[in-house]
N, C-alpha and C positions, 0 to 999 in steps of 0.2 A: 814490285817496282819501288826504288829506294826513292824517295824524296830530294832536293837539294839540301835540305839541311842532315840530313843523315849523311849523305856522301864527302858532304863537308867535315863533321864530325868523324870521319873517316880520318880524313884527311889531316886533322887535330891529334888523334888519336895516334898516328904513327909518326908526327911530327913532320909529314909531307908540303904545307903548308908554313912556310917560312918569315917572316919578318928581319927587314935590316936595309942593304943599300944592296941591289944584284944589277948584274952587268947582263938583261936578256941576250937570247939569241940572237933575236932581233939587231939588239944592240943600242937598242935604247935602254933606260936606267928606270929601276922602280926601288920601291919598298918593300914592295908583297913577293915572293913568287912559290910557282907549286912544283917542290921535286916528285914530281909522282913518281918516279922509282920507289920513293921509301914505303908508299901505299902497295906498288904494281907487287913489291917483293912477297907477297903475301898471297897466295896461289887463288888461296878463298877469295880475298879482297878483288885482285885481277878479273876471276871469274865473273863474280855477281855482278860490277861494272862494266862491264865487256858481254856480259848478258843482256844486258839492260840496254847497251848501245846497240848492239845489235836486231833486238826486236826492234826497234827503230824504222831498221830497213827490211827485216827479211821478208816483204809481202814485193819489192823492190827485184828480187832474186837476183844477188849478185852472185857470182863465180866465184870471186876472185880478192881477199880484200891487201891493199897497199898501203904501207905507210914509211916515213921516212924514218930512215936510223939517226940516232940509236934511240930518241925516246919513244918514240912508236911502235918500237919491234911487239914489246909484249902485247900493248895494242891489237895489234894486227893480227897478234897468233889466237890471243882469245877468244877474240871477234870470229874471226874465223873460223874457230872451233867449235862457236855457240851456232853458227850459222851450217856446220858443216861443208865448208869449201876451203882451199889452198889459202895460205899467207905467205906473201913476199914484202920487200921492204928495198926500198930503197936508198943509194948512198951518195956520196957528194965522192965524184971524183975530177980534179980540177976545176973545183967551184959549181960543178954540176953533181944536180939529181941525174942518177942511172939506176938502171936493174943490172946487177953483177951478180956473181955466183951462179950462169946458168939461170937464172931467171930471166920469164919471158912473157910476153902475155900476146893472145889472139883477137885477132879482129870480134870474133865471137863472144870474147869476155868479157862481164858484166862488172866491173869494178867498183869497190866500197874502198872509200879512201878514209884511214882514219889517222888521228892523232892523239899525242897525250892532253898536250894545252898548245892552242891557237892564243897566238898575242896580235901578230899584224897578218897571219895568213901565209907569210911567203914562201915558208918551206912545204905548206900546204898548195901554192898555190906551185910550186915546184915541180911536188909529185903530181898534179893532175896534166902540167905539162908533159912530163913522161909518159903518162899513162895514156893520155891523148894523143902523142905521135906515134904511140903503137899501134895504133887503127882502134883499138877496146874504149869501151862507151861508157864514161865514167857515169853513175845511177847516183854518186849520193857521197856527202863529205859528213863525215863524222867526227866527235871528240870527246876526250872525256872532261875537260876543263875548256871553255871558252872565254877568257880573260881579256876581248881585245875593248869591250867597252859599246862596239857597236854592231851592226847586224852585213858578216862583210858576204858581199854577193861573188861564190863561186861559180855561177851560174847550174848549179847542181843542186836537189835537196840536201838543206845542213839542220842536222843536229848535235846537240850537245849534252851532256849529264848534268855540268854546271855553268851556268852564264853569269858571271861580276863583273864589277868594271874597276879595276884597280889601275890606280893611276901609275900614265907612262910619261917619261921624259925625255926629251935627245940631253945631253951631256951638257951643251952649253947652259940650257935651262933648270938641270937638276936640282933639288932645293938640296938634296942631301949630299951631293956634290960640294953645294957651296956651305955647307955646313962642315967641311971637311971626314965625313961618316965613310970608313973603310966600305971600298966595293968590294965583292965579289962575285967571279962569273961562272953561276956552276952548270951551265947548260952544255950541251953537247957539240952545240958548233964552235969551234975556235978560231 
């Protein structure tokens, strides 16, 4: 089991871990954020964290695990693979979380909802809605970066690989906004 400062150092090491002014998913404004693509690109790196997350839950016995696209795809496959069960992923189609491509899930199914990095929860809190109107019994929310600052009740078992609290802003309040400090918005929602 890797430590949080190991995983962190991780995260240093492939430059995953960013500094400047970014425009979250969210949509709120920080300083910090973590592109885990540049971590996940690395097959080893994916695995051993996605190992890790997974022993987490597998006493939980899920089927089935979900996360939203596109930063959670590899997520989900890892996890899944460490777990030995299916991964599906979910996408925004007209502002909705769906399962598309023939994916589908059963009342029977035990779902592990994961993610890359939770900020405010809502794309997580998205897919558990999907996963929930499919009749499947979500068992447990998972992450590999948990950056929202505080401890957010999915009403499911959560955990995380890494928990900080990096400060968040709405736009009006930014300090680096009003410093004039170029944004940039590199996450996957647009």
């Amino acid at each position: 089991m890797m430590k949080e400062a190991e995983i962190l150092n991780l995260f240093e090491k492939t430059g995953a871990l960013l500094t400047g002014h970014f425009r979250l998913s969210s949509g709120l404004h920080s300083g910090n954020y973590f592109q885990c693509a540049l971590v996940l690109q690395y097959p080893a790196y994916a695995e051993k964290l996605c190992v890790q997350l997974a022993s987490y839950f597998k006493d939980d016995r899920p089927t089935v695990v979900v996360a939203p696209a596109l930063g959670g795809v590899v997520v989900s496959y890892e996890t899944a693979r460490a777990l030995g069960v299916k991964s599906l992923f979910t996408e925004r189609v007209e502002g909705r979380m769906t399962l598309r491509r023939g994916f589908d899930l059963k009342e029977r199914d035990r779902v592990l909802v994961v993610e890359d990095v939770i900020t405010t929860g809502l794309s997580t809190g998205e897919v558990l809605e999907t996963v929930r109107s499919s009749g499947a019994k979500v068992i447990g929310v998972g992450c590999v970066v948990d950056r929202s600052g505080k401890d957010i009740d999915f009403g499911v078992k959560s955990r995380s690989l890494v928990k900080l609290d990096f400060p968040t802003y709405n736009e009006k309040e930014c300090p680096l906004c009003k410093k004039g400090v170029e944004i940039i918005k590199p996450g996957s929602r647009r």
